[in-house]
Chimera marker file (.cmm) of the C-alpha trace (Angstrom):
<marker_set name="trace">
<marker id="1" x="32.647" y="9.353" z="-1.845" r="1" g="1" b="0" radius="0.5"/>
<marker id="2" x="33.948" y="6.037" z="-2.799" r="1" g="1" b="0" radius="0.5"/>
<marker id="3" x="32.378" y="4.256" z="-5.679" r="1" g="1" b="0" radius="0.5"/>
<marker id="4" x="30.964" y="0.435" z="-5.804" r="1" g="1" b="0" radius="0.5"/>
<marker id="5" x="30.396" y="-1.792" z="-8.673" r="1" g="1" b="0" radius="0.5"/>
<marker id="6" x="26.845" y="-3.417" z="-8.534" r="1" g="1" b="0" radius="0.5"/>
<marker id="7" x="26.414" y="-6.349" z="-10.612" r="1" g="1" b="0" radius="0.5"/>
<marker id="8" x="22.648" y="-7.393" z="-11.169" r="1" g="1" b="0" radius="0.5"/>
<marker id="9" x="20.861" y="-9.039" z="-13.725" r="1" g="1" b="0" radius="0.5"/>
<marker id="10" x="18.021" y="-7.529" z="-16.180" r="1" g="1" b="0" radius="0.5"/>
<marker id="11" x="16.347" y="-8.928" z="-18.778" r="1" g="1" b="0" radius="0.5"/>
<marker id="12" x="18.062" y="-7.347" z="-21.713" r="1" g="1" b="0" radius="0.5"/>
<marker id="13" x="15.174" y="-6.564" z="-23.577" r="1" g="1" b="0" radius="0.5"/>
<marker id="14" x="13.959" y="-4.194" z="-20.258" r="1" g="1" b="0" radius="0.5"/>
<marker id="15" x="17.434" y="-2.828" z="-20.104" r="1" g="1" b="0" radius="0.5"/>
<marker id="16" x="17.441" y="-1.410" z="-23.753" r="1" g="1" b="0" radius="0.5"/>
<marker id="17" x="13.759" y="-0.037" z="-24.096" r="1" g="1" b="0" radius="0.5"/>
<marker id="18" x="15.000" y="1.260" z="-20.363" r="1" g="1" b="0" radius="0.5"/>
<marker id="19" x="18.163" y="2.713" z="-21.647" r="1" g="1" b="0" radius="0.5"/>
<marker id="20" x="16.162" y="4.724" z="-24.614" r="1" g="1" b="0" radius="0.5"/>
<marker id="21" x="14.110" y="6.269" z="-22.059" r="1" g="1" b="0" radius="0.5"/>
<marker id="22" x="16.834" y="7.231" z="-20.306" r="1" g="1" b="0" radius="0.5"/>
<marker id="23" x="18.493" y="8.439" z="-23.211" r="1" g="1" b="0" radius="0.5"/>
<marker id="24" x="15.529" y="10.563" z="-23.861" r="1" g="1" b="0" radius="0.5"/>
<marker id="25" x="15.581" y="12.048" z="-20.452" r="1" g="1" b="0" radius="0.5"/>
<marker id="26" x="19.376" y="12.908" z="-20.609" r="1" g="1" b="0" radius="0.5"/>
<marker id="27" x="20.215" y="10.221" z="-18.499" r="1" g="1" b="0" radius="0.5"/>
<marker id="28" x="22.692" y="7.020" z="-18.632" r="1" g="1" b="0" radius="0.5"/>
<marker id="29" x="21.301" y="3.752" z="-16.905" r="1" g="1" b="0" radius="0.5"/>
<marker id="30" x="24.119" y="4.177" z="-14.107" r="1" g="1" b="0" radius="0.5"/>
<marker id="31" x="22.910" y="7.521" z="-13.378" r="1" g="1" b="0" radius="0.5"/>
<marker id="32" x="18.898" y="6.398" z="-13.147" r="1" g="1" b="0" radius="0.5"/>
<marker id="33" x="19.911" y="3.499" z="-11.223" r="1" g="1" b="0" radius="0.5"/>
<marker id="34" x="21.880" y="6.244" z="-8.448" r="1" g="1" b="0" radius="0.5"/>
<marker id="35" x="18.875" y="8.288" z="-9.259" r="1" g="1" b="0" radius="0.5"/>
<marker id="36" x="15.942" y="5.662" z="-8.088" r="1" g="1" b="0" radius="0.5"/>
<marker id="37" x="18.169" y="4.352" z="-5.169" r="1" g="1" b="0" radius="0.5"/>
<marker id="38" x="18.674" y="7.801" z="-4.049" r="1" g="1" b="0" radius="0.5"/>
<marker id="39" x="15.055" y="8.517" z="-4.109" r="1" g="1" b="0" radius="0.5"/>
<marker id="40" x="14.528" y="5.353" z="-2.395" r="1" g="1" b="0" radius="0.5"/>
<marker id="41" x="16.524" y="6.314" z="0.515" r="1" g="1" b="0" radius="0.5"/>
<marker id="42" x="15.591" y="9.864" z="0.565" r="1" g="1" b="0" radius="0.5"/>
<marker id="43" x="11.760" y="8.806" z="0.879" r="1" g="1" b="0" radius="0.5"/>
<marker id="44" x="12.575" y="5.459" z="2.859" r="1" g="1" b="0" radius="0.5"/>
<marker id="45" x="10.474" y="3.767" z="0.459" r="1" g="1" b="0" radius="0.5"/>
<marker id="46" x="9.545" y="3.210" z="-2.959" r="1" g="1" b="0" radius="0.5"/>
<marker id="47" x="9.704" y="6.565" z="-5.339" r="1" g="1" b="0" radius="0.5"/>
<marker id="48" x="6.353" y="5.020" z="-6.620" r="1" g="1" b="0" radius="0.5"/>
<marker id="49" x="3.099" y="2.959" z="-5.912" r="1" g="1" b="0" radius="0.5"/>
<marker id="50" x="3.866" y="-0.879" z="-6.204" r="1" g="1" b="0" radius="0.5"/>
<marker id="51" x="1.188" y="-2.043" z="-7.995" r="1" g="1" b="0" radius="0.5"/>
<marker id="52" x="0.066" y="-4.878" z="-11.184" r="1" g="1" b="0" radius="0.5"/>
<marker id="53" x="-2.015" y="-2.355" z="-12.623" r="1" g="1" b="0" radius="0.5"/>
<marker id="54" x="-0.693" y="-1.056" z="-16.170" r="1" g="1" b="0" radius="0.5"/>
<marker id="55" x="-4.208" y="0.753" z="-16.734" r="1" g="1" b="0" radius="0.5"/>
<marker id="56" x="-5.330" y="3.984" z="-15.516" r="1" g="1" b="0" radius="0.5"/>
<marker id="57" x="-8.383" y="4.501" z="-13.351" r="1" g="1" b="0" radius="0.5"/>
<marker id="58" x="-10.606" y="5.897" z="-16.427" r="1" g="1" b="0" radius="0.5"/>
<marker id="59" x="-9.401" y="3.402" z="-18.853" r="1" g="1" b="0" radius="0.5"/>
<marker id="60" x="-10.378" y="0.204" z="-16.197" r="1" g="1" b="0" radius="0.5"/>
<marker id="61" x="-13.797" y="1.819" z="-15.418" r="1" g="1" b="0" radius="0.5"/>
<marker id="62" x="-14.263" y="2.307" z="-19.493" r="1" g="1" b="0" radius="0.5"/>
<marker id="63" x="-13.220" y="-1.540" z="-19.277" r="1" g="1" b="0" radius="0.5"/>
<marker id="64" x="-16.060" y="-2.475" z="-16.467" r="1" g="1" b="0" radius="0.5"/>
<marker id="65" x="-18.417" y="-0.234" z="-18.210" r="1" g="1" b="0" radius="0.5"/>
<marker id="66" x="-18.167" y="-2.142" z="-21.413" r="1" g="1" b="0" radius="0.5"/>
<marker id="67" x="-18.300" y="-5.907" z="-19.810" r="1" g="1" b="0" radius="0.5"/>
<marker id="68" x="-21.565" y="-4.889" z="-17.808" r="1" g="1" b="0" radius="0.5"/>
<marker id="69" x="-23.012" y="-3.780" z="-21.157" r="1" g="1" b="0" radius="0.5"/>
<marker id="70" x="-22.002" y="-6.955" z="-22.587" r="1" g="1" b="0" radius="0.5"/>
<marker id="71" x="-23.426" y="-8.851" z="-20.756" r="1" g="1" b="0" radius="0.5"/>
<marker id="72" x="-26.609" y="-6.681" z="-20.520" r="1" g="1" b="0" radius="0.5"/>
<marker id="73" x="-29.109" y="-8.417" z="-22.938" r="1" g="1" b="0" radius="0.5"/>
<marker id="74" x="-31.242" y="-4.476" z="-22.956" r="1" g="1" b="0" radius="0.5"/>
<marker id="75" x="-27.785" y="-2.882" z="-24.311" r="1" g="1" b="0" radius="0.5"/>
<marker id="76" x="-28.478" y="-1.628" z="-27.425" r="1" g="1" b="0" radius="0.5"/>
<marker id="77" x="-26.385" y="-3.641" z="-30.102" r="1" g="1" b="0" radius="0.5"/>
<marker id="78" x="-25.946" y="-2.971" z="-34.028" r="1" g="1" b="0" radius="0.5"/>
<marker id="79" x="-25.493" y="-5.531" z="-36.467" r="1" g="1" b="0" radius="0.5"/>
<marker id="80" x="-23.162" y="-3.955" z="-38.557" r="1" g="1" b="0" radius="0.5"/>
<marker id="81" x="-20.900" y="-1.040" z="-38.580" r="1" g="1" b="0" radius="0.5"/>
<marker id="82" x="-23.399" y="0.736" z="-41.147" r="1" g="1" b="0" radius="0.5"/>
<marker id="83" x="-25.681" y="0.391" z="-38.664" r="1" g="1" b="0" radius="0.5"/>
<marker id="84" x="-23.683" y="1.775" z="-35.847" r="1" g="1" b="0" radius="0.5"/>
<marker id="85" x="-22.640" y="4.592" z="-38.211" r="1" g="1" b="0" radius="0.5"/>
<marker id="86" x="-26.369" y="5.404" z="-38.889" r="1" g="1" b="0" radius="0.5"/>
<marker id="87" x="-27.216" y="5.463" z="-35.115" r="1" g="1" b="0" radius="0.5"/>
<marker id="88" x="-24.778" y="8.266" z="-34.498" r="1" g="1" b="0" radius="0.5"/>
<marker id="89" x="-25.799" y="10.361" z="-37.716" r="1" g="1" b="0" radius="0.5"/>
<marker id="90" x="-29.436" y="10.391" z="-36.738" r="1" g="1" b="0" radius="0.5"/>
<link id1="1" id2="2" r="1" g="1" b="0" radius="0.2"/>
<link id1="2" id2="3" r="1" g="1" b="0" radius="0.2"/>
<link id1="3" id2="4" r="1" g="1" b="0" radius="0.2"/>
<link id1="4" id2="5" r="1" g="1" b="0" radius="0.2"/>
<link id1="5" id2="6" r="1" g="1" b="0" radius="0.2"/>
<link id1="6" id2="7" r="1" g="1" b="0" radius="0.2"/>
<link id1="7" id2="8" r="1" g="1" b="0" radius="0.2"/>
<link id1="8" id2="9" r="1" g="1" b="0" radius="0.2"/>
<link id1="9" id2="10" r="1" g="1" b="0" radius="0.2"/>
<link id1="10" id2="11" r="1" g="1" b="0" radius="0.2"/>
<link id1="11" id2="12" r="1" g="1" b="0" radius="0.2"/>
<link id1="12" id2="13" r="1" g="1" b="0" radius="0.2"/>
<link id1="13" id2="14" r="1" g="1" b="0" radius="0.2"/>
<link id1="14" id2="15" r="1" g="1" b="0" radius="0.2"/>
<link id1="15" id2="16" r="1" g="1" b="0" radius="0.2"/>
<link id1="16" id2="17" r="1" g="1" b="0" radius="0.2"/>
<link id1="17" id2="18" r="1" g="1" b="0" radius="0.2"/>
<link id1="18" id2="19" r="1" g="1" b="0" radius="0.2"/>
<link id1="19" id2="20" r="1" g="1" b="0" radius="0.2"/>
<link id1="20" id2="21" r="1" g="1" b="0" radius="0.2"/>
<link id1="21" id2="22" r="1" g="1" b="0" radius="0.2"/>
<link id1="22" id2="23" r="1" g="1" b="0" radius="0.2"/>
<link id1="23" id2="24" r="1" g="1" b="0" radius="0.2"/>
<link id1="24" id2="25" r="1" g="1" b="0" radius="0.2"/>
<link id1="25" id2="26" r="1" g="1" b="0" radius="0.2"/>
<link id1="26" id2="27" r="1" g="1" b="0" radius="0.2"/>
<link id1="27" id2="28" r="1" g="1" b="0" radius="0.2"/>
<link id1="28" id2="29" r="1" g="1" b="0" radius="0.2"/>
<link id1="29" id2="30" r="1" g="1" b="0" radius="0.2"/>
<link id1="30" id2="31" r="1" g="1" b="0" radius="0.2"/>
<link id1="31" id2="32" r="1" g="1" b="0" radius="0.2"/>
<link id1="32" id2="33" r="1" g="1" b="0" radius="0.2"/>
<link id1="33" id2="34" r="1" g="1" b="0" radius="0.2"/>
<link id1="34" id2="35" r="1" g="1" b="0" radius="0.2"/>
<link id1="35" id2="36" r="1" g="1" b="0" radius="0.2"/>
<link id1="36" id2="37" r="1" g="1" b="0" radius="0.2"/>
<link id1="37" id2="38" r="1" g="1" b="0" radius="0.2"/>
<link id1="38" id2="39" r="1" g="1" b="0" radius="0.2"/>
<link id1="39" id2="40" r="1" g="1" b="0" radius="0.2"/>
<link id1="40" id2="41" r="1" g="1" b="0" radius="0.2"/>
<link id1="41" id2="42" r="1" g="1" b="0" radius="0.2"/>
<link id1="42" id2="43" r="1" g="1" b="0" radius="0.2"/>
<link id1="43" id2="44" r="1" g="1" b="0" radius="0.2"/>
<link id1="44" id2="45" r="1" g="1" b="0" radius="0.2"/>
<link id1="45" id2="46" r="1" g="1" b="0" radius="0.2"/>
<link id1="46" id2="47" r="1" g="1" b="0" radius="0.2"/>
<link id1="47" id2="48" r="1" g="1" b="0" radius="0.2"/>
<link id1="48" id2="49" r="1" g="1" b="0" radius="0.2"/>
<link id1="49" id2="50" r="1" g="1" b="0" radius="0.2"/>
<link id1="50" id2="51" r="1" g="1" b="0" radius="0.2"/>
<link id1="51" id2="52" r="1" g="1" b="0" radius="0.2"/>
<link id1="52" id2="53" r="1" g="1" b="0" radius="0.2"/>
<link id1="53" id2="54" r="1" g="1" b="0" radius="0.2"/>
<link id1="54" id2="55" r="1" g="1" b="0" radius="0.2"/>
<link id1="55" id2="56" r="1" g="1" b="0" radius="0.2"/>
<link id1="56" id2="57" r="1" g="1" b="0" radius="0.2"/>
<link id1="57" id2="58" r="1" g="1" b="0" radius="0.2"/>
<link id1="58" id2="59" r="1" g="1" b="0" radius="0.2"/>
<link id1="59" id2="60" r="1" g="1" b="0" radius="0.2"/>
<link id1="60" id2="61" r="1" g="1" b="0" radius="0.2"/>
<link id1="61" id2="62" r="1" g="1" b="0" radius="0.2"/>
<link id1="62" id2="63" r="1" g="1" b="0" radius="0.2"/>
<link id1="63" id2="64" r="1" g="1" b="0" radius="0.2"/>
<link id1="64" id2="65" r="1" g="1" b="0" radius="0.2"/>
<link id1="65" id2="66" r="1" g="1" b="0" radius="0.2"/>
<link id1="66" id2="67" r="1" g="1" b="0" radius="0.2"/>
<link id1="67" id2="68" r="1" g="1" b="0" radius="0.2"/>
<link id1="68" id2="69" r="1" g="1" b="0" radius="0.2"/>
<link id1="69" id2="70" r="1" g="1" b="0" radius="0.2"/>
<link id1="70" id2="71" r="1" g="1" b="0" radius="0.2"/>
<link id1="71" id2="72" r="1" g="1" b="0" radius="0.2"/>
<link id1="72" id2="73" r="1" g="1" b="0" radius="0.2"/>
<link id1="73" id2="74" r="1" g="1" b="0" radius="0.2"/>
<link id1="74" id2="75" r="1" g="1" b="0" radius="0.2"/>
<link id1="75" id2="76" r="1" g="1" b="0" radius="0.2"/>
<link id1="76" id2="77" r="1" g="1" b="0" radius="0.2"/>
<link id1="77" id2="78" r="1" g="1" b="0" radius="0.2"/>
<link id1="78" id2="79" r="1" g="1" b="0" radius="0.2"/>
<link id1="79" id2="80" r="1" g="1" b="0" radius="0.2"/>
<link id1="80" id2="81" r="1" g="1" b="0" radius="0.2"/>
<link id1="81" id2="82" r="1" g="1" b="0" radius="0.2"/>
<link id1="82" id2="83" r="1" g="1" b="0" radius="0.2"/>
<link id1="83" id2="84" r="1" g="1" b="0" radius="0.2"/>
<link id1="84" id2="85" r="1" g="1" b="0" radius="0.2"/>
<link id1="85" id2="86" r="1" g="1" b="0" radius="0.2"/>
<link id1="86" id2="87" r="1" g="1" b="0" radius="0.2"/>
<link id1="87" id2="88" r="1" g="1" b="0" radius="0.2"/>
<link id1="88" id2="89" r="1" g="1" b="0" radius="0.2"/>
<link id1="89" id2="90" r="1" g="1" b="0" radius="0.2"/>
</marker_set>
């Protein structure tokens, strides 16, 4: 199989927290590179969901779950963390 020289640009920073992963995994960043554009092709799509979301669904429902309360003038609230800490013992 002939080989081809791809040239594309990364923000370096990416590229070497990207090539410790790798590292970690036993992997060079020319062989995760074949590796995600073979998956790519394999699956004819993406090897993974697309998405702006960096949170999983527990944590952003934890995150909703405190905002409500926040803005719940009923929530219970403590003063102080002595206070909070006394709450819990009793």
């Amino acid at each position: 199989m002939a080989k081809e020289i791809l040239r594309i640009e990364v923000d370096e920073g990416l590229r070497k927290e990207a090539e410790v992963l790798f590292s970690r995994l036993g992997l060079d960043l020319d062989t995760a590179v074949n590796l995600f554009l073979r998956q790519c092709v394999l699956r004819g799509e993406l090897p993974f969901t697309a998405e702006d979301q960096h949170f999983s669904k527990k944590t952003l429902e934890a995150m909703a779950e405190a905002e409500r309360l926040a803005k719940d003038p009923s929530a219970k609230s403590y003063g102080s963390v002595e206070e909070l800490k006394a709450a819990l013992e009793s």
